[in-house]
C-alpha positions as CSV (number, residue, x, y, z in Angstrom):
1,X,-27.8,-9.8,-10.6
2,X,-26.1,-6.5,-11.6
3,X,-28.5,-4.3,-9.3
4,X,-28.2,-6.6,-6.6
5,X,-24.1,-6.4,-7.2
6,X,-24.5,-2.3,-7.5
7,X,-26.6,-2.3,-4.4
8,X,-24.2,-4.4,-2.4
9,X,-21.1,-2.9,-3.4
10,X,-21.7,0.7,-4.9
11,X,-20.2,0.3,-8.1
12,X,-19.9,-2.1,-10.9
13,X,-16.5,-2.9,-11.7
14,X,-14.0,-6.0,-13.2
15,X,-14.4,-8.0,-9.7
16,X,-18.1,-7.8,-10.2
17,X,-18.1,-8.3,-13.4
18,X,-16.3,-11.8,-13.1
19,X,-18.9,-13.2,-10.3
20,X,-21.7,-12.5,-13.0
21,X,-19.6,-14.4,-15.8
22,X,-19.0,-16.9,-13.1
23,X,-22.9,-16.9,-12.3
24,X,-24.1,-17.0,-16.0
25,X,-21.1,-19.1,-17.3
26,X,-19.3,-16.9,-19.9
27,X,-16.3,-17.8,-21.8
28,X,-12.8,-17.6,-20.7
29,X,-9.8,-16.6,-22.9
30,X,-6.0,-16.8,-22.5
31,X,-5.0,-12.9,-22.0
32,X,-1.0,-13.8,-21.9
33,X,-0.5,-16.8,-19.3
34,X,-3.8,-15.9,-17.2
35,X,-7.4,-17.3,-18.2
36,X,-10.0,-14.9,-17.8
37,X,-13.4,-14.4,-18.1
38,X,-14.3,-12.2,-21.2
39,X,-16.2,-9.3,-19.1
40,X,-16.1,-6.4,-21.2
41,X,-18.9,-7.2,-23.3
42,X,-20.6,-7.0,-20.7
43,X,-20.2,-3.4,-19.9
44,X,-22.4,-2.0,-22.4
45,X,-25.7,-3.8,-20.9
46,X,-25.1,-4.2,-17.6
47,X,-24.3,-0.8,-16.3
48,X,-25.8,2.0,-14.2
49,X,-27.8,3.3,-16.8
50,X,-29.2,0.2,-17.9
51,X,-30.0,-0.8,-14.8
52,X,-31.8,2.3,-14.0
53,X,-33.6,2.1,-17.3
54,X,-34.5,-1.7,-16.9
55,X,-36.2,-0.8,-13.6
56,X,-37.5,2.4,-14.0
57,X,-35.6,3.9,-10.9
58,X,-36.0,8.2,-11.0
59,X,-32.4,8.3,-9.3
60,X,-30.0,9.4,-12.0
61,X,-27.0,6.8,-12.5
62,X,-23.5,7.2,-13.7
63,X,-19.9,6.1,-13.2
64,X,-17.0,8.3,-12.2
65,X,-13.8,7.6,-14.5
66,X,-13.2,4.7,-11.4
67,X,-15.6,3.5,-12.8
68,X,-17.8,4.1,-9.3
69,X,-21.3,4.5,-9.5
70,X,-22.2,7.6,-8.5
């Protein structure tokens, strides 16, 4: 789902994040009087990178500090 998220959108940020926690069902904490979905886990293996690595693109991937693929 990441790829297809990257692909659609061109980066990988908190919004997309949240429709794969929505997708997959991940956990939800109270971050002051909002409940929200606890994404940043998920940065470290669904990335870029990782997805480059996973399927074997030759296109090097990256994030700009916007957190924009790039």
């Amino acid at each position: 789902m990441g790829k297809q998220l990257l692909e659609r959108d061109g980066q990988l940020r908190k919004e997309q994040y949240y429709e794969i926690c929505a997708r997959f069902g991940v956990n939800k904490v109270m971050n002051g009087n909002k409940l929200e979905y606890l994404w940043w886990g998920l940065k470290d293996f669904v990335n870029p990178d990782m997805i480059a690595a996973l399927y074997k693109s030759n296109e090097p991937r990256g994030c700009n500090s916007s957190g924009e693929a790039i």
